[in-house]
N, CA, C and O atoms as CSV, one atom per row, in Angstrom:
chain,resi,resn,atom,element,x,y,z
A,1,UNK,N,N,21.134,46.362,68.827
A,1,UNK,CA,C,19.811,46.372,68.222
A,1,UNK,C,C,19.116,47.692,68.589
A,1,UNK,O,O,18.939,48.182,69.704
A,2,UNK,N,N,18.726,48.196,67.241
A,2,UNK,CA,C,17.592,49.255,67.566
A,2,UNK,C,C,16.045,48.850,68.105
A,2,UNK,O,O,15.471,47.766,68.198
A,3,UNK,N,N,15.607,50.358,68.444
A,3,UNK,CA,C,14.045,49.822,68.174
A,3,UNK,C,C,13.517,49.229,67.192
A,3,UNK,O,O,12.944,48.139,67.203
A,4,UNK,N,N,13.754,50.156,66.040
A,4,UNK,CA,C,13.463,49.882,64.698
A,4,UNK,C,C,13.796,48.776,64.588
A,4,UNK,O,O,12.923,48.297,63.864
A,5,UNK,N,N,14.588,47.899,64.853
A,5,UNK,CA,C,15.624,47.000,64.232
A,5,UNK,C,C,14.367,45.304,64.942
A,5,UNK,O,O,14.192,44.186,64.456
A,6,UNK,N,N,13.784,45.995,66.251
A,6,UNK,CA,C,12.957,45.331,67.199
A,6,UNK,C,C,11.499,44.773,66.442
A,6,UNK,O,O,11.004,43.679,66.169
A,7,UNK,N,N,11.102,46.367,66.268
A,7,UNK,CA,C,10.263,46.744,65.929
A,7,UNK,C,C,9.432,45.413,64.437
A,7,UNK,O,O,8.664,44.451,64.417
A,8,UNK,N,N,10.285,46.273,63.407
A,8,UNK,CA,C,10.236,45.118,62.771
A,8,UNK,C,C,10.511,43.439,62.075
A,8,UNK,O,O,10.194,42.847,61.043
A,9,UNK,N,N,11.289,43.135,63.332
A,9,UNK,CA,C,11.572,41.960,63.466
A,9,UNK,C,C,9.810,40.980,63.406
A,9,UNK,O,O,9.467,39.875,62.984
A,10,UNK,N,N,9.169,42.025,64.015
A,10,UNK,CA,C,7.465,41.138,64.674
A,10,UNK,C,C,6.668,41.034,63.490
A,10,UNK,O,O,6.638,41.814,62.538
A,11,UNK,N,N,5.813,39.626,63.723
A,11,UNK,CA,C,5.139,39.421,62.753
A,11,UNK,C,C,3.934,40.610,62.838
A,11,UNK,O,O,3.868,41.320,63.841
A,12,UNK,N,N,3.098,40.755,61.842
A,12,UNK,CA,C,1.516,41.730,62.325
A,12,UNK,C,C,1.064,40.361,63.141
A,12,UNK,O,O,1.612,39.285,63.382
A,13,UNK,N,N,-0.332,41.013,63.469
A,13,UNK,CA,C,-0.309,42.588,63.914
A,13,UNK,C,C,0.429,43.307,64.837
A,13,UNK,O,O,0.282,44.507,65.071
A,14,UNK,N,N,1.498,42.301,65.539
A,14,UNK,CA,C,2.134,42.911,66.641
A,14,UNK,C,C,3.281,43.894,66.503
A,14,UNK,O,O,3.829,44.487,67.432
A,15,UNK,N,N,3.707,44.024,64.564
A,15,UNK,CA,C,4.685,44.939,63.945
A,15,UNK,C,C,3.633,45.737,64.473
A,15,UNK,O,O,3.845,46.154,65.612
A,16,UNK,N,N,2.024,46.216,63.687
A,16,UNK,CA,C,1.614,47.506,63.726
A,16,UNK,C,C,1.674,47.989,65.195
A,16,UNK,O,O,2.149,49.095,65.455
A,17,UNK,N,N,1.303,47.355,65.937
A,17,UNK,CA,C,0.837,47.620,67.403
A,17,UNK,C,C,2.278,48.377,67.788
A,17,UNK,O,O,2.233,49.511,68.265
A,18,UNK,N,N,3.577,47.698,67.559
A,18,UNK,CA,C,4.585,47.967,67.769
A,18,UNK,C,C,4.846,49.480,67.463
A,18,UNK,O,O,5.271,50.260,68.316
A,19,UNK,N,N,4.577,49.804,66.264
A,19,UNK,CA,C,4.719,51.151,65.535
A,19,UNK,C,C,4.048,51.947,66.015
A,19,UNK,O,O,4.659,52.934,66.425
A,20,UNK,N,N,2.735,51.942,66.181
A,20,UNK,CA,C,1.915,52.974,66.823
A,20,UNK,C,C,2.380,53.230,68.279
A,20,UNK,O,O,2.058,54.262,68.867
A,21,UNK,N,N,2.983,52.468,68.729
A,21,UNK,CA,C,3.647,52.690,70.436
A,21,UNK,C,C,5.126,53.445,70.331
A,21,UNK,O,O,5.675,54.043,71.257
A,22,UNK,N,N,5.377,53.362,69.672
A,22,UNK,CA,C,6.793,53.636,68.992
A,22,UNK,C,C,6.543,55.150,68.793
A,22,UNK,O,O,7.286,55.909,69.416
A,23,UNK,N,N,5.796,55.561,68.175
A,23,UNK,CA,C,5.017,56.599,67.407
A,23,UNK,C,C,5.459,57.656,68.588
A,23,UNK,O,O,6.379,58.411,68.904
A,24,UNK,N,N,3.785,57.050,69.151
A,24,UNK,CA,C,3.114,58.027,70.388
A,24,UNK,C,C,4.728,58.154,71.422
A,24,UNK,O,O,5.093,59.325,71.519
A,25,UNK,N,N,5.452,57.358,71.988
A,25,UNK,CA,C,6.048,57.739,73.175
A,25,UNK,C,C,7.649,58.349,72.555
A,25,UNK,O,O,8.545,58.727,73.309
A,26,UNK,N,N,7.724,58.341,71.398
A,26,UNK,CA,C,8.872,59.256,70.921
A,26,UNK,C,C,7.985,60.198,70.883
A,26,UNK,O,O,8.366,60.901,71.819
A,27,UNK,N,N,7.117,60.676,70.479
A,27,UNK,CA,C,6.461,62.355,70.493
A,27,UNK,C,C,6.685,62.752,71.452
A,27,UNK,O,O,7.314,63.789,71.661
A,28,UNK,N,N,6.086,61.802,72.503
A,28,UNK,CA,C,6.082,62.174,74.233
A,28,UNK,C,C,7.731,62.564,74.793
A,28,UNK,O,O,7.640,63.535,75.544
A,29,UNK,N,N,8.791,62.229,74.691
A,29,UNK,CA,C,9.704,62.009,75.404
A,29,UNK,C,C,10.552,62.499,74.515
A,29,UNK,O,O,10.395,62.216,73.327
A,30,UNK,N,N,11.503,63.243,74.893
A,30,UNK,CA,C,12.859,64.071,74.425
A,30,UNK,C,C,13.804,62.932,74.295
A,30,UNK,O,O,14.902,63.473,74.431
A,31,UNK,N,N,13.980,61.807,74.129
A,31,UNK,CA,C,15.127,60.986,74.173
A,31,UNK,C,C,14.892,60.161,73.344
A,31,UNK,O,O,13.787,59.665,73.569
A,32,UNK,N,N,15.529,59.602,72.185
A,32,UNK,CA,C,14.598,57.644,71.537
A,32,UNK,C,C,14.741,57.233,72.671
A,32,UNK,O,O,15.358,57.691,73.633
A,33,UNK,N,N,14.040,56.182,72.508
A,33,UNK,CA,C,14.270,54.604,73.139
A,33,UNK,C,C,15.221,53.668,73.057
A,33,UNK,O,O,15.861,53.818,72.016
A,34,UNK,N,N,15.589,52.774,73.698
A,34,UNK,CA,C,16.560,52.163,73.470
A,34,UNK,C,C,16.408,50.549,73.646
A,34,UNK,O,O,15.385,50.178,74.222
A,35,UNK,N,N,17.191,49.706,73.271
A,35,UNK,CA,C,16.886,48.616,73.891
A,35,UNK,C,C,17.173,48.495,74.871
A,35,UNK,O,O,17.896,49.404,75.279
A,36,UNK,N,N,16.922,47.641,75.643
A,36,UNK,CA,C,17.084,47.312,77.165
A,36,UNK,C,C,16.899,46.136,77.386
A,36,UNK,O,O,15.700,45.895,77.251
A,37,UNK,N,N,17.562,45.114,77.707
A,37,UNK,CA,C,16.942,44.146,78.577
A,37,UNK,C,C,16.229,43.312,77.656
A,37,UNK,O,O,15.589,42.327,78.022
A,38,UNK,N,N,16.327,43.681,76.493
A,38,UNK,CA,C,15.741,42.818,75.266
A,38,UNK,C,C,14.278,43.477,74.985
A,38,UNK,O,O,13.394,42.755,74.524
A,39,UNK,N,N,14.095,44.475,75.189
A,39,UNK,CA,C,13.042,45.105,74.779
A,39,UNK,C,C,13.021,46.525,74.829
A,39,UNK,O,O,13.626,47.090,75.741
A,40,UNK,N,N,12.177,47.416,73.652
A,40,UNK,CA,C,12.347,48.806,74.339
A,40,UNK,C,C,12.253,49.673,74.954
A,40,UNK,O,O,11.172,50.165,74.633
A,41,UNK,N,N,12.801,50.405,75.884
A,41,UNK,CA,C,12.741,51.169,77.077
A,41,UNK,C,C,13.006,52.954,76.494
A,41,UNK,O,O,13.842,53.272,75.648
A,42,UNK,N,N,12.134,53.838,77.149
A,42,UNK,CA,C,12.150,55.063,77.180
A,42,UNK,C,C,12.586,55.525,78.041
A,42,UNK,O,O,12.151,55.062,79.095
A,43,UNK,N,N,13.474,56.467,78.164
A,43,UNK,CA,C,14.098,56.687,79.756
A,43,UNK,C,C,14.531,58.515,79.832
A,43,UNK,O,O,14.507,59.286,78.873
A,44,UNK,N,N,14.761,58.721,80.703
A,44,UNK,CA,C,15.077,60.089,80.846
A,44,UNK,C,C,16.572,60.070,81.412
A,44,UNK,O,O,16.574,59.135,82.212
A,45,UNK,N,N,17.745,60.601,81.389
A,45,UNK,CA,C,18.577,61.145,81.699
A,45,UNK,C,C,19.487,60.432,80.768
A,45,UNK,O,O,20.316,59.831,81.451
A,46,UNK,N,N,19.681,60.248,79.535
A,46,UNK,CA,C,20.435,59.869,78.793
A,46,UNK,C,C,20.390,58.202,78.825
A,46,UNK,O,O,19.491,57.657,78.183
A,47,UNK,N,N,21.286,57.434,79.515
A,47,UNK,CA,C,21.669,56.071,79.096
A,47,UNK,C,C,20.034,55.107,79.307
A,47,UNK,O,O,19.012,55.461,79.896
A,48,UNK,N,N,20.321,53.881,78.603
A,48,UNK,CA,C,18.895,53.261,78.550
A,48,UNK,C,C,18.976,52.773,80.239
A,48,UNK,O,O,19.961,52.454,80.905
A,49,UNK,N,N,17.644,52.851,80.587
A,49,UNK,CA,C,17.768,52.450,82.026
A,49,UNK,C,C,18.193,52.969,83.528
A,49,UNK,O,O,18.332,52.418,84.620
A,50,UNK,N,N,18.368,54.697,82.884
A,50,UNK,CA,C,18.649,55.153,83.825
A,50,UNK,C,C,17.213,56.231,83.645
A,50,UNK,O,O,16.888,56.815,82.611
A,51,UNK,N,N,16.666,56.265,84.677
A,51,UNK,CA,C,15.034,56.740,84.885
A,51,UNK,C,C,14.652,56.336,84.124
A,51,UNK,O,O,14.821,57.111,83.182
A,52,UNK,N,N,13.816,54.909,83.618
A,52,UNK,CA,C,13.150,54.595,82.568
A,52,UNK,C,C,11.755,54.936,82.877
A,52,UNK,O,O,11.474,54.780,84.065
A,53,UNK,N,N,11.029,55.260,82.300
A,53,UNK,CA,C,9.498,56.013,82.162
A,53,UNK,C,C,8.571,54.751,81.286
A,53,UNK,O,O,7.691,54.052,81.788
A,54,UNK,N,N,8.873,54.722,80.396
A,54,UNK,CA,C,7.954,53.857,79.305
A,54,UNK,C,C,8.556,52.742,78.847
A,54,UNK,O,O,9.777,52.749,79.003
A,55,UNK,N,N,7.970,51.517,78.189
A,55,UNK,CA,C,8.727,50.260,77.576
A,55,UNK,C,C,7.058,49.947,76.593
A,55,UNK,O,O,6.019,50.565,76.826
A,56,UNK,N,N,7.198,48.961,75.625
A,56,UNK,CA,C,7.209,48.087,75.547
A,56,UNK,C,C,7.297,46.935,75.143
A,56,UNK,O,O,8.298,46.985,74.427
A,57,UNK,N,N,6.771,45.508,75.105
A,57,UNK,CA,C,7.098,44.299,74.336
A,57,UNK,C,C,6.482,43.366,74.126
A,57,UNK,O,O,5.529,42.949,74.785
A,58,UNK,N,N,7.106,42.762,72.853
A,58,UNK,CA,C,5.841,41.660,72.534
A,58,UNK,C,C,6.501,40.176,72.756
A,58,UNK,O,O,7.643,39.747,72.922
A,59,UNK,N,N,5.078,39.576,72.665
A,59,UNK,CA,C,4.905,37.821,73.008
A,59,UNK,C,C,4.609,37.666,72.028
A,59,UNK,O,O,4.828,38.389,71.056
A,60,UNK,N,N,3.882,36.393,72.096
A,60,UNK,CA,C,3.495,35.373,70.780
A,60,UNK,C,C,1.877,36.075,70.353
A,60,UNK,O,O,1.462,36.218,69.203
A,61,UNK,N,N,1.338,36.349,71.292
A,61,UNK,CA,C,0.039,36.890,70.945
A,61,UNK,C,C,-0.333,38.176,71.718
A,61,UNK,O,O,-1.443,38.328,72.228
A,62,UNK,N,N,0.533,38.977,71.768
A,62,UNK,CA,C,0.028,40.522,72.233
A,62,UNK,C,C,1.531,41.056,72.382
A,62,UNK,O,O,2.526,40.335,72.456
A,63,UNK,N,N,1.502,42.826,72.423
A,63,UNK,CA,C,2.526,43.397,73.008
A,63,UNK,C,C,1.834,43.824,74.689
A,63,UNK,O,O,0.651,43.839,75.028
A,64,UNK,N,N,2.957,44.109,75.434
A,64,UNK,CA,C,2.514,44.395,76.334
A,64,UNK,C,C,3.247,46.116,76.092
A,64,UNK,O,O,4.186,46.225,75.303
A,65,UNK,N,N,2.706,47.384,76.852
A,65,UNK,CA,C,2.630,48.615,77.180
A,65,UNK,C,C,2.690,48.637,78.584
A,65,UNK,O,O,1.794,48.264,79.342
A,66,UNK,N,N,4.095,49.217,78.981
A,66,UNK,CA,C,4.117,49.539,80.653
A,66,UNK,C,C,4.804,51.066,80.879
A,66,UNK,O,O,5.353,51.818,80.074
A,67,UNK,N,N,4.571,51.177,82.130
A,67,UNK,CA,C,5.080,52.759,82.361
A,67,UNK,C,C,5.388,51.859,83.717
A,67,UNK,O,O,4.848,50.867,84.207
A,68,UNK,N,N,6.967,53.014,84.230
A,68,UNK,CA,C,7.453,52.493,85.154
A,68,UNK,C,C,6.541,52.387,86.468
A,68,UNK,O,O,6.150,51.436,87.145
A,69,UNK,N,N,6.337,54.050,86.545
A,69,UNK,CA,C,5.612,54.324,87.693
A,69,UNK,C,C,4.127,54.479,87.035
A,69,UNK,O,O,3.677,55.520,87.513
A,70,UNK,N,N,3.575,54.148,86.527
A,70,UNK,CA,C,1.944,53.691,86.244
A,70,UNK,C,C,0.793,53.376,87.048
A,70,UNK,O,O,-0.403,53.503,86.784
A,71,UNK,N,N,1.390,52.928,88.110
A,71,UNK,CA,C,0.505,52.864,89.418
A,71,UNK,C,C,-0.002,54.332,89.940
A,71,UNK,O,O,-1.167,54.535,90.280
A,72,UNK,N,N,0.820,55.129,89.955
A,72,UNK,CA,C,1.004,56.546,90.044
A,72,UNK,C,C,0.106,57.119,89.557
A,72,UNK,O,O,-0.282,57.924,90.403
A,73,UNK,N,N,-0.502,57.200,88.644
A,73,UNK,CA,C,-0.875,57.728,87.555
A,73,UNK,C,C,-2.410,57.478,87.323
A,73,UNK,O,O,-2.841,56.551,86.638
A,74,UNK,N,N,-3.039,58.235,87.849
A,74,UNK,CA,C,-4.614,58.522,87.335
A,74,UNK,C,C,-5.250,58.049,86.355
A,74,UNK,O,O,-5.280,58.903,85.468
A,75,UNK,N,N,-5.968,56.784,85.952
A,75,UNK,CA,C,-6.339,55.887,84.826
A,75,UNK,C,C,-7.923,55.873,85.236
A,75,UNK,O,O,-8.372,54.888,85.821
A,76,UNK,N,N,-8.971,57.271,84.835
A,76,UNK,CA,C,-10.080,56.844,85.067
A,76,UNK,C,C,-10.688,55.665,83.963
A,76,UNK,O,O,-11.851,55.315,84.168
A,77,UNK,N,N,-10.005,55.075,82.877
A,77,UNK,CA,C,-10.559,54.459,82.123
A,77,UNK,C,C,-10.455,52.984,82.376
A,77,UNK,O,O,-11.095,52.088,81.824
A,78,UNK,N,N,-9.306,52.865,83.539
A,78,UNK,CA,C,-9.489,51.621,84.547
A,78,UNK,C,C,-8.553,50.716,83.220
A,78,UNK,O,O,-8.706,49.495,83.199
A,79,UNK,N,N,-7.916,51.155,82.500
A,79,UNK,CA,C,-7.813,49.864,81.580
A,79,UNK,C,C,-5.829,49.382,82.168
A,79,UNK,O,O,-5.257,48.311,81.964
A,80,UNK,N,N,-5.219,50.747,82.956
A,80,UNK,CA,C,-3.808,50.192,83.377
A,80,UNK,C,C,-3.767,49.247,84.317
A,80,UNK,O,O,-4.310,49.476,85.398
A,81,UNK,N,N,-3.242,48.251,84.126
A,81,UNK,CA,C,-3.599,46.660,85.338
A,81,UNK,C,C,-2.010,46.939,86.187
A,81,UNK,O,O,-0.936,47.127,85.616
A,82,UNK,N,N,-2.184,46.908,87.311
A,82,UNK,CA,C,-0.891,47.045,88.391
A,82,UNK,C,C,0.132,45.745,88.049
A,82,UNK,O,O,-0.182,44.613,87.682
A,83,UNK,N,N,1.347,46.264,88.281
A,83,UNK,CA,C,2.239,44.862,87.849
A,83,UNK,C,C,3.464,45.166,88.955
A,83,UNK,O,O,3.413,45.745,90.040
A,84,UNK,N,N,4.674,44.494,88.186
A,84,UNK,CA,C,5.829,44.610,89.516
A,84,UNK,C,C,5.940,45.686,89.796
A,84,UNK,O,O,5.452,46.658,89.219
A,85,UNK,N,N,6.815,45.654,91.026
A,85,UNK,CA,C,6.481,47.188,91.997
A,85,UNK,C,C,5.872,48.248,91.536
A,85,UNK,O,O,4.711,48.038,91.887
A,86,UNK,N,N,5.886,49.718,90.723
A,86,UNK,CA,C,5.192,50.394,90.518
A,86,UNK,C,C,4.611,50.247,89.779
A,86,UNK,O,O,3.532,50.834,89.699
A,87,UNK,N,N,5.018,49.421,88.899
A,87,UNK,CA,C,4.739,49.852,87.235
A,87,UNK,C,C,3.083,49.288,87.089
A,87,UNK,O,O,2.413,48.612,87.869
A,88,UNK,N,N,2.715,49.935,85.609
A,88,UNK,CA,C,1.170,49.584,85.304
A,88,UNK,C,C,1.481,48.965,83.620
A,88,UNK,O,O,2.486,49.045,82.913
A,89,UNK,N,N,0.762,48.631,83.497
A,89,UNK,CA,C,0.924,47.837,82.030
A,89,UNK,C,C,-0.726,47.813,81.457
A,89,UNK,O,O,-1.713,47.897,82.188
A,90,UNK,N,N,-0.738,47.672,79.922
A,90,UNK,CA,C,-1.751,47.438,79.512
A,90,UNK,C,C,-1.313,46.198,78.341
A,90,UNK,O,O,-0.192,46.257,77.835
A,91,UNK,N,N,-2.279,45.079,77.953
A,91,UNK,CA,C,-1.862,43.964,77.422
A,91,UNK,C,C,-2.651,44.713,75.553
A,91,UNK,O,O,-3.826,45.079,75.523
A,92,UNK,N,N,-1.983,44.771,74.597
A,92,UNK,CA,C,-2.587,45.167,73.501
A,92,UNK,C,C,-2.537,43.892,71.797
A,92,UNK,O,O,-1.476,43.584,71.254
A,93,UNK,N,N,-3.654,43.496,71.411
A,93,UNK,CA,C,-3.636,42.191,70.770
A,93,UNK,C,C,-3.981,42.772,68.916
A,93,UNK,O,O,-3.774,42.148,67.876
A,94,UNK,N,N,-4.584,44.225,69.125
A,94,UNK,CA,C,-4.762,44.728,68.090
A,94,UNK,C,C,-4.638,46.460,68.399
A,94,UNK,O,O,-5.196,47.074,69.308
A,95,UNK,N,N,-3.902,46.902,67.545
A,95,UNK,CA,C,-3.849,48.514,66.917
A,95,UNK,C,C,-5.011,49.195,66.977
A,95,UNK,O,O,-5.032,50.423,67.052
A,96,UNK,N,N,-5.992,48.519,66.952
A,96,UNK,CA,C,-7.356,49.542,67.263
A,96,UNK,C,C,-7.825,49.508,68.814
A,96,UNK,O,O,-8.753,50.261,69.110
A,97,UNK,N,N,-7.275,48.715,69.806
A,97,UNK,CA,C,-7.159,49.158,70.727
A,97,UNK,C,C,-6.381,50.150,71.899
A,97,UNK,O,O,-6.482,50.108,73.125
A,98,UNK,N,N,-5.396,51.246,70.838
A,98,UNK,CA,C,-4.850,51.972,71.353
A,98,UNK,C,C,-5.179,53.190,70.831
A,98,UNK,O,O,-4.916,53.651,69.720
A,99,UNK,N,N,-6.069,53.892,72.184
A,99,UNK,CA,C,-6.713,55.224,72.166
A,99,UNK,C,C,-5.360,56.266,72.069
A,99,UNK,O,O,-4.702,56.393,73.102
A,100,UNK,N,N,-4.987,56.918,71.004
A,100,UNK,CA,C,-3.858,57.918,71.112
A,100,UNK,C,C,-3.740,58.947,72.122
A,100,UNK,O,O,-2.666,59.256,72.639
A,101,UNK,N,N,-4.979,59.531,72.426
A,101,UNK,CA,C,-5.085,60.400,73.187
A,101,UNK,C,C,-4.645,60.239,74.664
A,101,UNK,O,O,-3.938,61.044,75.271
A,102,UNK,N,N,-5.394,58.570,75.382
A,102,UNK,CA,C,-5.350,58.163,76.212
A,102,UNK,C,C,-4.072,57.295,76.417
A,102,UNK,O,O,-4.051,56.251,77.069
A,103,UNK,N,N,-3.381,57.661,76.002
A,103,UNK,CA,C,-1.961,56.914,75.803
A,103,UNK,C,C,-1.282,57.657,75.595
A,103,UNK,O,O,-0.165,57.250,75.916
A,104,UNK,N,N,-1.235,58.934,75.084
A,104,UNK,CA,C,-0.701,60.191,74.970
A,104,UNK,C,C,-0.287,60.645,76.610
A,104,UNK,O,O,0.809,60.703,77.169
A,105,UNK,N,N,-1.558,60.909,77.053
A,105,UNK,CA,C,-2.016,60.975,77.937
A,105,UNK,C,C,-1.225,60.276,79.418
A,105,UNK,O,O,-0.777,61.040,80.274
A,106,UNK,N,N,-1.151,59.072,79.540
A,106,UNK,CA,C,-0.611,58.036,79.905
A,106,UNK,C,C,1.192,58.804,80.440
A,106,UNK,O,O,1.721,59.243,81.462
A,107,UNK,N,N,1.520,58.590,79.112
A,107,UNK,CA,C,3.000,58.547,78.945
A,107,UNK,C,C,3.470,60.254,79.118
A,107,UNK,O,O,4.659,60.533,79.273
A,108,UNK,N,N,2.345,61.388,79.070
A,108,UNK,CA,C,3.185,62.616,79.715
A,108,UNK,C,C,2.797,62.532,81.732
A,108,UNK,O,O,3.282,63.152,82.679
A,109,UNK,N,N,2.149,61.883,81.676
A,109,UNK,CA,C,1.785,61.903,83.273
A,109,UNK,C,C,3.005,61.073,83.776
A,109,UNK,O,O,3.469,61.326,84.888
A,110,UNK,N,N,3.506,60.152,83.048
A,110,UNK,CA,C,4.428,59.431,83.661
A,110,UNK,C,C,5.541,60.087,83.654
A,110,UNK,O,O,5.976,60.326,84.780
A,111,UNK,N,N,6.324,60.564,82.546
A,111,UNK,CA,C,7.269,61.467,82.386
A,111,UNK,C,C,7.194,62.532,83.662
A,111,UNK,O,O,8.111,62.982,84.349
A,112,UNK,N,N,6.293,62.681,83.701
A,112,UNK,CA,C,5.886,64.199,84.847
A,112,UNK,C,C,6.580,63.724,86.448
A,112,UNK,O,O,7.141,64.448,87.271
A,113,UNK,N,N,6.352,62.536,86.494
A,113,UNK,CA,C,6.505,61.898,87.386
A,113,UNK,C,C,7.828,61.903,87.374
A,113,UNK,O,O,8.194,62.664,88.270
A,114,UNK,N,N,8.975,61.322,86.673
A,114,UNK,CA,C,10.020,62.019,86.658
A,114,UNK,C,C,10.727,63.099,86.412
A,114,UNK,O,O,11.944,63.208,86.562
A,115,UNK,N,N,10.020,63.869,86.050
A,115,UNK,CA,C,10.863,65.426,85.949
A,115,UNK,C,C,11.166,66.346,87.123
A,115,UNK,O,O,11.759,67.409,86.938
């Protein structure tokens, strides 16, 4: 399974939400995404899961948005919530709650973090 293949499997709004995340962290990152683990993962050094940087996935009523090391990562807008070990996540229920910039933003600080 692709992203794509992921991607639009989802009903809206969680297809759009899907796409616009899709969007932004392929701009960000020299590699696609891949599946992983049943969801999609962004990663750095070639295979899925080896330095993964970005993911994310949906439920019944939201996608979730995580960065591995996200904790890391300078969020004056307070909106990344701490989750398992490093990682930070944001819970997203509609497409107009994802600031491009600030999510742009997000996902080169994390990358940075692995380079």
């Amino acid at each position: 399974m692709t992203v794509n293949d992921y991607t639009t499997k989802l009903d809206q709004p969680l297809r759009e939400i899907a796409e616009k995340l899709q969007a932004l962290i392929d701009a960000a990152m020299p590699q696609a995404g891949a599946v992983w683990h049943g969801h999609p993962v962004w990663s750095l050094g070639g295979a899925p899961g080896k330095t993964p940087v970005a993911f994310f996935k949906a439920y019944k009523n939201y996608v979730t948005f995580g960065l591995w090391r996200g904790q890391e990562i300078e969020d004056p807008s307070g909106r990344l919530t701490a989750a398992n070990r490093q990682m930070a996540v944001v819970k997203l229920q509609g497409v107009e709650e994802i600031d491009d910039e600030l999510f742009a933003s997000w996902i080169e600080a994390a990358r940075a973090l692995e380079a």
